[in-house]
ZAGUVO-97162 format. One record per residue: residue in one letter; x, z, y of N, C-alpha, C in turn. Coordinates in steps of 0.2 Angstrom, whole numbers, padded with zeros to 4 digits, always signed. Atoms other than C-alpha are relative to their C-alpha. Example, Ala and Ser with C-alpha at 12.3 -4.5 7.8 and 13.67 -1.06 7.14 Angstrom:
A+0004+0000-0006+0062+0039-0022+0004+0000+0006 S-0004-0001-0006+0068+0036-0005-0004+0003+0005 
% end
This chain:
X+0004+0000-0006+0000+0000+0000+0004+0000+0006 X-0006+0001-0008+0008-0004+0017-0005+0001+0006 X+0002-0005-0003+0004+0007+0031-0004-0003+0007 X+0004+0006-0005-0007+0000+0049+0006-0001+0003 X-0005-0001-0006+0007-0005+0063-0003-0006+0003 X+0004+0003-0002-0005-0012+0073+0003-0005+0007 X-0003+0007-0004+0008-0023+0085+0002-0002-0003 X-0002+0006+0006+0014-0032+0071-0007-0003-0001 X+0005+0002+0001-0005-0035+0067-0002-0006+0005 X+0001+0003-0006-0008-0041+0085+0002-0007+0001 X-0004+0006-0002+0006-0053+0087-0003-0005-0007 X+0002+0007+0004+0001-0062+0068-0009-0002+0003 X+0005+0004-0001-0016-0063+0074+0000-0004+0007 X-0002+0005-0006-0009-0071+0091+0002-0007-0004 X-0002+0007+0003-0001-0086+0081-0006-0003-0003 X+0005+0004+0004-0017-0087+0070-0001-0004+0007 X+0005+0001-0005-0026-0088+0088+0004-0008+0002 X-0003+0005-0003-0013-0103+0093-0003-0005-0004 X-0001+0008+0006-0014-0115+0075-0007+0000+0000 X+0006+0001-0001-0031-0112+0072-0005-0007+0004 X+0003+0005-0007-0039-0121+0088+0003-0008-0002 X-0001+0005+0002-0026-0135+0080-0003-0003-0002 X+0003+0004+0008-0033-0138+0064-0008-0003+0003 X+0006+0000-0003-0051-0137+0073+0001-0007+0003 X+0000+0008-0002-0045-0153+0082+0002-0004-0002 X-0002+0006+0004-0038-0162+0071-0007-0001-0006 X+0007+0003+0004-0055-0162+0061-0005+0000+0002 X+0005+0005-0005-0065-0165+0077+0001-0008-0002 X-0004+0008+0000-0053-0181+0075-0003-0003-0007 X+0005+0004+0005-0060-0183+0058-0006+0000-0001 X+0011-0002+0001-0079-0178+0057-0001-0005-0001 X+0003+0003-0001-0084-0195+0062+0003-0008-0005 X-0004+0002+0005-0072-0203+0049+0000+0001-0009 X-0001-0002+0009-0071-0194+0033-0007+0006-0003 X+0005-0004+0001-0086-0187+0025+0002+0009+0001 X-0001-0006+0001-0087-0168+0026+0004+0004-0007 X+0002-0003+0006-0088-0163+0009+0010+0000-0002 X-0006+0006+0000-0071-0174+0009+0006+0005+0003 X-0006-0004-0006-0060-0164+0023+0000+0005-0003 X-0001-0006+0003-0065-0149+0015+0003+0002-0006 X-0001+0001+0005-0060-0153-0001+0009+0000+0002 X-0006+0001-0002-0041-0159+0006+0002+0005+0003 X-0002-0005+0000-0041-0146+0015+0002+0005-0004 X-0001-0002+0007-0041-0134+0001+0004-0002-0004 X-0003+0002+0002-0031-0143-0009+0006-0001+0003 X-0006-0002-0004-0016-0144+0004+0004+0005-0001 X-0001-0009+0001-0017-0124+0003+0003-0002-0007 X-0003-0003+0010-0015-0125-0017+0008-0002+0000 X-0003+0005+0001-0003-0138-0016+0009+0004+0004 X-0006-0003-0004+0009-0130-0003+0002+0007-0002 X-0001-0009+0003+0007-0111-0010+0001-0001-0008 X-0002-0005+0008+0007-0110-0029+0006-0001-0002 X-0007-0001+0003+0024-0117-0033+0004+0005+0005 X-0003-0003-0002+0030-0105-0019-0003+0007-0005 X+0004-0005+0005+0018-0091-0031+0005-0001-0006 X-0003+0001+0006+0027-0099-0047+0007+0001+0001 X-0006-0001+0002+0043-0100-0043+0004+0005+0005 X-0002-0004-0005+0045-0088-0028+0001+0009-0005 X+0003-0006+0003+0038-0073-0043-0003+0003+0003 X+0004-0005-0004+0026-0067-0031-0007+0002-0004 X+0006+0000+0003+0010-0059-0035-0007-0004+0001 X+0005+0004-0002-0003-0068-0040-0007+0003-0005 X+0004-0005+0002-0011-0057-0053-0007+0006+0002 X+0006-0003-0001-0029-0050-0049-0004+0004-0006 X+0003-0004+0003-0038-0035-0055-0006-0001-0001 X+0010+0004+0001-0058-0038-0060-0002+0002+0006 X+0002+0002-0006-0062-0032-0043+0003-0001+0004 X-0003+0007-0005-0049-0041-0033-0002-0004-0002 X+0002+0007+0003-0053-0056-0043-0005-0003+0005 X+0007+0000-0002-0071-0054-0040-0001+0000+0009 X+0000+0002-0008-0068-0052-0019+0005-0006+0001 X-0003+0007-0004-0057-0066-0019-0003-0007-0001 X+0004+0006+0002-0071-0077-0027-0004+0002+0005 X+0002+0000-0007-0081-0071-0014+0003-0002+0006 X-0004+0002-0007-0070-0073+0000+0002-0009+0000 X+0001+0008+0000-0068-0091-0006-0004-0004+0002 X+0006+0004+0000-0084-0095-0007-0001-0001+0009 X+0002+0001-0008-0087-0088+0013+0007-0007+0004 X-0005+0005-0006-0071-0099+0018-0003-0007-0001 X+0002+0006+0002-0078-0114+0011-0006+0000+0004 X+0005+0000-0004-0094-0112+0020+0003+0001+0007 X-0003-0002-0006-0086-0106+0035+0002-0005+0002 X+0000+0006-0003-0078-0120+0037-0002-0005+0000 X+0004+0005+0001-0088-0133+0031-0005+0002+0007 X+0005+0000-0006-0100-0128+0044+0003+0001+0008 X-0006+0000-0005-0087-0126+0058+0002-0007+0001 X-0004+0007+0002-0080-0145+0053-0008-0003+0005 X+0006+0006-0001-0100-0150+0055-0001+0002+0007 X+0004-0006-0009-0103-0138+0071+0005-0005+0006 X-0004+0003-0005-0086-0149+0079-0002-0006+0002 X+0002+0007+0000-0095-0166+0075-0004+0000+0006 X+0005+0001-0005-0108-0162+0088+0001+0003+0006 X-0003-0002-0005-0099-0151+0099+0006+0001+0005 X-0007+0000-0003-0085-0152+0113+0006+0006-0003 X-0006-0004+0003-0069-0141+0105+0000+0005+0002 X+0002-0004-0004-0070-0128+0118-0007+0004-0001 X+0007-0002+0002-0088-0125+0117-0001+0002-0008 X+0000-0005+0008-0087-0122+0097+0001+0006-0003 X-0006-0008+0002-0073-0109+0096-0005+0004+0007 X+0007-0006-0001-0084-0102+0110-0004+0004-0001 X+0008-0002+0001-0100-0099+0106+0003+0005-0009 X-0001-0006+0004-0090-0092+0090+0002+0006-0001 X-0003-0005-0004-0084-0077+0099-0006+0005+0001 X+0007-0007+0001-0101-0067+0096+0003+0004-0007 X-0003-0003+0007-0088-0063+0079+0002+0006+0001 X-0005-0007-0002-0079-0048+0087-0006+0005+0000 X+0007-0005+0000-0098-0040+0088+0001+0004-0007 X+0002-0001+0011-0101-0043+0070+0003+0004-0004 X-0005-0003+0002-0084-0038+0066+0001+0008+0001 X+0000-0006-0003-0085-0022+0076-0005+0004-0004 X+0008-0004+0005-0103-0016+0069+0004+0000-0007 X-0002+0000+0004-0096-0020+0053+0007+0004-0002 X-0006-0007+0004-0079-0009+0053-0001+0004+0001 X+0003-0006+0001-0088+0005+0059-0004+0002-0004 X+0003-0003+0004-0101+0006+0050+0000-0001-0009 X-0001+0003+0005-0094-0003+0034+0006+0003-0005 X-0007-0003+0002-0077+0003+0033+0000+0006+0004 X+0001-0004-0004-0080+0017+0044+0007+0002+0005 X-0007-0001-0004-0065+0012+0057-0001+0002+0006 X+0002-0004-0005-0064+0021+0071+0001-0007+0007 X+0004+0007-0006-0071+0010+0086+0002+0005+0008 X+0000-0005-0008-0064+0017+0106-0004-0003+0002 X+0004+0004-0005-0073+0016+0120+0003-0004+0003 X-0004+0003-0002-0059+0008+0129+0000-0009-0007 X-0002+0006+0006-0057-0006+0113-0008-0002+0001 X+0007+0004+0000-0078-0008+0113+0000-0003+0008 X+0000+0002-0009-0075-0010+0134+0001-0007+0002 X-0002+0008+0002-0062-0025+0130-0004-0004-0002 X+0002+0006+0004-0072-0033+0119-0008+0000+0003 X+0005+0002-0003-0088-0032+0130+0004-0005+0008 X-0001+0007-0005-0079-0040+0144+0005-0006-0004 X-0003+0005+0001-0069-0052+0134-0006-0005-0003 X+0006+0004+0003-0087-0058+0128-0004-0001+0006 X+0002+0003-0006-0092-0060+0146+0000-0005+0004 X-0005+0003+0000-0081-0069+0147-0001-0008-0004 X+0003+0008+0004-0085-0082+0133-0006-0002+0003 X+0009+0003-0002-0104-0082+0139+0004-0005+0006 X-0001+0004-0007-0095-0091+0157+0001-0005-0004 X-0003+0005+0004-0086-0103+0145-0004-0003-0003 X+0005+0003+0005-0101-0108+0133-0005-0005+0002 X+0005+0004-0003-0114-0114+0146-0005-0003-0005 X+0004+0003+0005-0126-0117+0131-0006-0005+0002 X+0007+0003-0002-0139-0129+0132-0001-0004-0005 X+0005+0003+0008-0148-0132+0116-0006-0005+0002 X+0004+0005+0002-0159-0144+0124+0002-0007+0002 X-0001+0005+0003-0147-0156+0125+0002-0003-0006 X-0003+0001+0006-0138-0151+0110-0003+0002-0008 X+0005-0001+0005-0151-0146+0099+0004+0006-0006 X-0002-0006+0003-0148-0135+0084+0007+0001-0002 X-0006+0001+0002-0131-0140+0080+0005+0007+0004 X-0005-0004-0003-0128-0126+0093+0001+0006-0003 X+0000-0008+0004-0131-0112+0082+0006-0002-0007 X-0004-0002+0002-0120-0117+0071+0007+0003+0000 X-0003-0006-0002-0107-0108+0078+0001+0008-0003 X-0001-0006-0001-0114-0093+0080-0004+0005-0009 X-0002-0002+0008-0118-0095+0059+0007+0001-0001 X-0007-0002+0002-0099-0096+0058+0003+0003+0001 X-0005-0007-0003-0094-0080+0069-0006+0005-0007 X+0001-0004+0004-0106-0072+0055+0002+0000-0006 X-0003+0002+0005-0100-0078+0041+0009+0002-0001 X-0007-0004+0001-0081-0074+0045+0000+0005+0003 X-0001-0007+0002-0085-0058+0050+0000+0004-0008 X-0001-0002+0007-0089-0054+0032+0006-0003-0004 X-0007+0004+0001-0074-0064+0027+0005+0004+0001 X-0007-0007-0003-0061-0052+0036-0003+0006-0002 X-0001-0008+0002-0070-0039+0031+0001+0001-0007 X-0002+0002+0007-0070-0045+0012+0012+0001+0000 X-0004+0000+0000-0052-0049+0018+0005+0007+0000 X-0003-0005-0002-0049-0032+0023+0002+0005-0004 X+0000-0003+0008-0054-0024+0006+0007-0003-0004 X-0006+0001+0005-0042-0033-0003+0007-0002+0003 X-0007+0002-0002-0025-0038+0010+0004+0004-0002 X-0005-0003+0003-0016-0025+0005+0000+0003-0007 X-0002-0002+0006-0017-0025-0013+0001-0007-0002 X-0001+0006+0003-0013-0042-0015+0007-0003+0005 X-0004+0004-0003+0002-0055-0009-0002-0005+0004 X+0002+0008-0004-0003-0067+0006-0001-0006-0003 X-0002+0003+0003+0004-0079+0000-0005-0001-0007 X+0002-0001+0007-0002-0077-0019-0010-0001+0001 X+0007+0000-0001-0020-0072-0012-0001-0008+0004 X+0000+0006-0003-0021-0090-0002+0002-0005-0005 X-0003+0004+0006-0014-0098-0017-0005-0002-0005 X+0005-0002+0005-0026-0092-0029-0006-0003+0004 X+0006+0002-0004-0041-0095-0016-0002-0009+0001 X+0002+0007+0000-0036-0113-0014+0000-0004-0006 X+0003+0004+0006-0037-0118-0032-0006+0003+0000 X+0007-0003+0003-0053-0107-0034-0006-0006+0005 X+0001+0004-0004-0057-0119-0020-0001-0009-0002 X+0000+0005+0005-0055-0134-0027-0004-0002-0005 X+0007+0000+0006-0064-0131-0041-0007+0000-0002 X+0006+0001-0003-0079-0126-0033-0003-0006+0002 X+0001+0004-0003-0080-0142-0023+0001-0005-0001 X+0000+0008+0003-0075-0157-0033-0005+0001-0004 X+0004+0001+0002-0091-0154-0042-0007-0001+0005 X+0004+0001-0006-0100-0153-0027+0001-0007+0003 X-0001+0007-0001-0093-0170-0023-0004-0005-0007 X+0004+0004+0004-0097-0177-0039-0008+0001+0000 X+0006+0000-0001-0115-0172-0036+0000-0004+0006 X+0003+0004-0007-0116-0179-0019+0002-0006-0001 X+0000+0010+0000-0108-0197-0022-0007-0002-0005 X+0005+0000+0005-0120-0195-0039-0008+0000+0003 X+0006+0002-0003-0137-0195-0029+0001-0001+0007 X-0001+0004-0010-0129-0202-0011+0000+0006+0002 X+0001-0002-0006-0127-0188+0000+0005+0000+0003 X-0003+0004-0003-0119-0195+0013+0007+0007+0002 X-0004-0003-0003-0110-0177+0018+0007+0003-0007 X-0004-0001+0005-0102-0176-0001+0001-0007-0002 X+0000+0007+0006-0099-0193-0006+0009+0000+0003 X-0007+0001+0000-0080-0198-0006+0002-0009+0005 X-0003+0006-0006-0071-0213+0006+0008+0001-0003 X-0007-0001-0002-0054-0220+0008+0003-0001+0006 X-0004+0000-0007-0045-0215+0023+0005-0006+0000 X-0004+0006-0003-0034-0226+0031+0009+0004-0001 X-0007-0006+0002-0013-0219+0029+0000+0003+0009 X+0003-0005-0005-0019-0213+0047-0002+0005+0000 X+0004-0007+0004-0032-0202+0042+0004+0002-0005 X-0004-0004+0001-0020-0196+0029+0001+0003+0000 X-0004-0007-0005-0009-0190+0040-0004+0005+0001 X+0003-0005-0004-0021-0179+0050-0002+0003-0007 X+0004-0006+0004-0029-0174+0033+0004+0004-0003 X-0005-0005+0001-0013-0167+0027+0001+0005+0003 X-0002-0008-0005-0010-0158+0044-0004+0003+0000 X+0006-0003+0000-0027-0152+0043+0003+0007-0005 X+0000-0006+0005-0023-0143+0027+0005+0003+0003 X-0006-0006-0002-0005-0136+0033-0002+0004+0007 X+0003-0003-0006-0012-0132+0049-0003+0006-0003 X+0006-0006+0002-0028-0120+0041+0004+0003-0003 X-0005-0003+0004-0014-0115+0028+0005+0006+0004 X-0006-0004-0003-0002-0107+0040-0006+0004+0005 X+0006-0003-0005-0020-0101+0050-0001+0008-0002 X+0003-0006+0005-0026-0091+0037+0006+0005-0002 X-0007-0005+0003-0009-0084+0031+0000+0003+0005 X+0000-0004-0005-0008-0077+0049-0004+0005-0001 X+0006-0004-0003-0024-0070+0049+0001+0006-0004 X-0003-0006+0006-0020-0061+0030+0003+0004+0002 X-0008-0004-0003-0005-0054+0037-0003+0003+0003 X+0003-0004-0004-0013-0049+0051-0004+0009-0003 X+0006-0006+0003-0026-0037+0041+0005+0004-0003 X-0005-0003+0007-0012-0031+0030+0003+0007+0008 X-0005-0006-0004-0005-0020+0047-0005+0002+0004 X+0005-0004-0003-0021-0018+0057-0008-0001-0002 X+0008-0001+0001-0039-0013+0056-0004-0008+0005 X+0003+0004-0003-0051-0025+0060-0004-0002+0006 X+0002+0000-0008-0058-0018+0075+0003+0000+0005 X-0003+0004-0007-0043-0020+0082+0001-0007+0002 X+0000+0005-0001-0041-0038+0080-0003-0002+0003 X+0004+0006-0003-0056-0042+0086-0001-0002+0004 X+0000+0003-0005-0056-0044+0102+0007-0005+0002 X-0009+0003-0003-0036-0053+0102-0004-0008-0002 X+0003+0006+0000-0048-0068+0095-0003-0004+0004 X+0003+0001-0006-0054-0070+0111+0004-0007+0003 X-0004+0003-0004-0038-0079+0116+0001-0009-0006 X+0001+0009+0003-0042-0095+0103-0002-0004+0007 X+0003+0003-0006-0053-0100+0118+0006-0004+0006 X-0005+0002-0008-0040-0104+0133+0005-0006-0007 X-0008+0005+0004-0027-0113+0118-0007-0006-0002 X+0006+0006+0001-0046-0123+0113+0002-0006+0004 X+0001+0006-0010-0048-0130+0132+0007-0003-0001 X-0003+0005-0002-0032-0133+0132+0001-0008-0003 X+0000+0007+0010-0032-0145+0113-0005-0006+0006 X+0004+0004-0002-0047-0151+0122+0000-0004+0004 X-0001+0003-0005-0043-0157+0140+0004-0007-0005 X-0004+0007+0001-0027-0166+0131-0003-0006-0005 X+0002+0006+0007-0034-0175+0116-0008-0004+0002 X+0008+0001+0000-0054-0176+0120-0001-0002+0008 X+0001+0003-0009-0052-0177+0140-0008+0006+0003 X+0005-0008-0003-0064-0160+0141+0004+0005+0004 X-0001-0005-0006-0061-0152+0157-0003+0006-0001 X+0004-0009-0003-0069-0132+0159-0001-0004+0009 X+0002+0000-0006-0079-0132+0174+0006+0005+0006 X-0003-0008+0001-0073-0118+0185-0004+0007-0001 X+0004-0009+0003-0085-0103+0180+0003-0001-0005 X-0004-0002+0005-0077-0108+0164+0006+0001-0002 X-0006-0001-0002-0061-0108+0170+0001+0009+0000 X+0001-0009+0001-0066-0088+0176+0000+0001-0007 X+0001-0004+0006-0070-0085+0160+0003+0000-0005 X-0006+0002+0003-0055-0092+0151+0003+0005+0002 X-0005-0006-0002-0046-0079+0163-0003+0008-0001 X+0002-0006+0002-0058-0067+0158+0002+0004-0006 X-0001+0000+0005-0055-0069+0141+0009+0002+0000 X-0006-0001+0000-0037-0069+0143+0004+0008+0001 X+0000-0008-0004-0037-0053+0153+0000+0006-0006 X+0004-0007+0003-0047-0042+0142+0006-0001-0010 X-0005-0001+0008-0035-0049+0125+0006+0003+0001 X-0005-0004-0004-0020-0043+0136+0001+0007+0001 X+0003-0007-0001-0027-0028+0139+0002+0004-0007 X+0001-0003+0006-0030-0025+0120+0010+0000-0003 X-0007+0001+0001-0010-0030+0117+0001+0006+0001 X-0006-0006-0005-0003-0016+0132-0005+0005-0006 X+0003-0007+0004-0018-0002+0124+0003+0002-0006 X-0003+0000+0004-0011-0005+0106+0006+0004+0000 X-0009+0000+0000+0008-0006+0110-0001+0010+0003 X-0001-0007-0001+0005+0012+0119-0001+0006-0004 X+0002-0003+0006-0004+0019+0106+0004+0002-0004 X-0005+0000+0007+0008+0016+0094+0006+0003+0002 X-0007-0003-0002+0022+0023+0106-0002+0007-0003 X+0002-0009-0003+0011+0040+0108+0001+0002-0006 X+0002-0002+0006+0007+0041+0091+0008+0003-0004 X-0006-0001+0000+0028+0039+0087+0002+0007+0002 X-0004-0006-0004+0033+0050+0098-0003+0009-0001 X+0004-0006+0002+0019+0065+0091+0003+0001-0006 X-0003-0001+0006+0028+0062+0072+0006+0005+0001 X-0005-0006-0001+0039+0076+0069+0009-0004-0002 X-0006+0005+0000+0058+0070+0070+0004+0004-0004 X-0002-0005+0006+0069+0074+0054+0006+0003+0002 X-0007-0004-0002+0083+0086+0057+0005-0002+0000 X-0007+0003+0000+0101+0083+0060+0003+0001-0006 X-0004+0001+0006+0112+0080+0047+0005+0006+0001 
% end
């Protein structure tokens, strides 16, 4: 068992926050290209493909006990849904606007490690995560009667990976990263090339198979390394801190979004979305310094062992 150090925790969920937003753009770039069922599948399969011979020949653990097993068949299933509906939420929504509106997760996630894991929730940490979620609302500017219901898709995917990280949380330190991401992406696999052979078998258009071009390829490789090196962050991440604390550092996907978005898609933020980019930014910042001091105080209260 490996103990919280909840700045360590921080920074791996910082990087998750940077690649993330990548992957997210590069299967904007495919939605309108490669069937869903398709991306999700390679996706998947990139993960397996790049982790188990580092599992097989690295000797890491990959071995699961009947209830590890069983939450990591779970927690497969919700990433597969997760992103699959994430993949279809980008088809119809600007990049910025997606990762936004799924920033109602830090709630979910909140509710759920106090009263699930019974993690201790400050006033100060619930404070950040209501203004950094003020913050998102400037950013979101919803308007479902242009975009119809495709806009909730989102705010099914911030619920969906809340139970995910908390599934994740259960089992990150009794397993190896690595090993747990290994395993998930064959279990992964398995699930969904049956799923494909159904959907080509009675046409449905979001499972049936294509051949990309060696353009698409590319991106569908990066896809998988992208999500691959996302999701390893995020594991890491749990393995040193609680959940509630994460929550709100997810705030800062948003601002690295807008940016993916302006260059590749040519989506400006208004500016009230621009505020609320700096709002968001603010209040993740916030949770960083609050941590980092915490973690001093806490140090500095340990009793110090005697001179030699």
């Amino acid at each position: 068992m490996i103990s919280d150090r909840p700045t360590i925790g921080i920074l791996l969920m910082l990087g998750f926050c940077i690649v993330a937003p990548m992957g997210d753009a590069v299967a904007k770039l495919l939605g309108s290209v490669v069937p869903i069922g398709q991306v999700v599948l390679v996706r998947f399969a990139v993960q397996a493909v790049l982790l188990v011979p580092l599992v097989w020949f690295g000797g890491r653990m990959w071995r699961m006990s009947g209830r590890v097993m069983w939450l990591t068949l779970l927690r497969t299933i919700l990433h597969i849904i997760g992103i699959a509906a994430m993949f279809l939420a980008l088809s119809y929504l600007p990049l910025a606007d997606a990762v936004a509106i799924v920033f109602v997760m830090p709630f979910f996630m909140l509710i759920l490690g106090k009263y699930v894991l019974n993690e201790e929730v400050g006033t100060r940490r619930l404070a950040a995560c209501v203004v950094g979620f003020i913050g998102t609302l400037l950013v979101i500017q919803p308007s479902f009667v242009s975009v119809g219901w495709p806009a909730l898709l989102p705010v099914f995917v911030a619920a969906n990976f809340s139970v995910f990280m908390l599934v994740t949380r259960q089992i990150a330190k009794q397993t190896d990263p690595i090993g747990l991401q290994a395993v998930s992406g064959v279990m992964a696999v398995l699930i969904i090339l049956p799923l494909l052979a159904l959907g080509s078998f009675w046409n449905v258009s979001a499972f049936t198979v294509v051949s990309p071009s060696s353009g698409q390829w590319a991106l569908l490789m990066g896809l998988g390394a992208l999500g691959t090196v996302a999701h390893l962050l995020m594991t890491w991440s749990l393995r040193f801190a609680p959940s509630a604390t994460l929550a709100p550092m997810q705030y800062l996907e948003i601002p690295f979004a807008t940016v993916l978005g302006l260059v590749i898609f040519d989506d400006l933020p208004n500016p009230l979305a621009g505020l609320g980019i700096a709002i968001t930014i603010a209040a993740g910042l916030y949770i960083i310094l609050r941590e980092r001091a915490t973690a001093r105080l806490l140090a500095a209260k340990l009793p110090q062992p005697a001179p030699a």
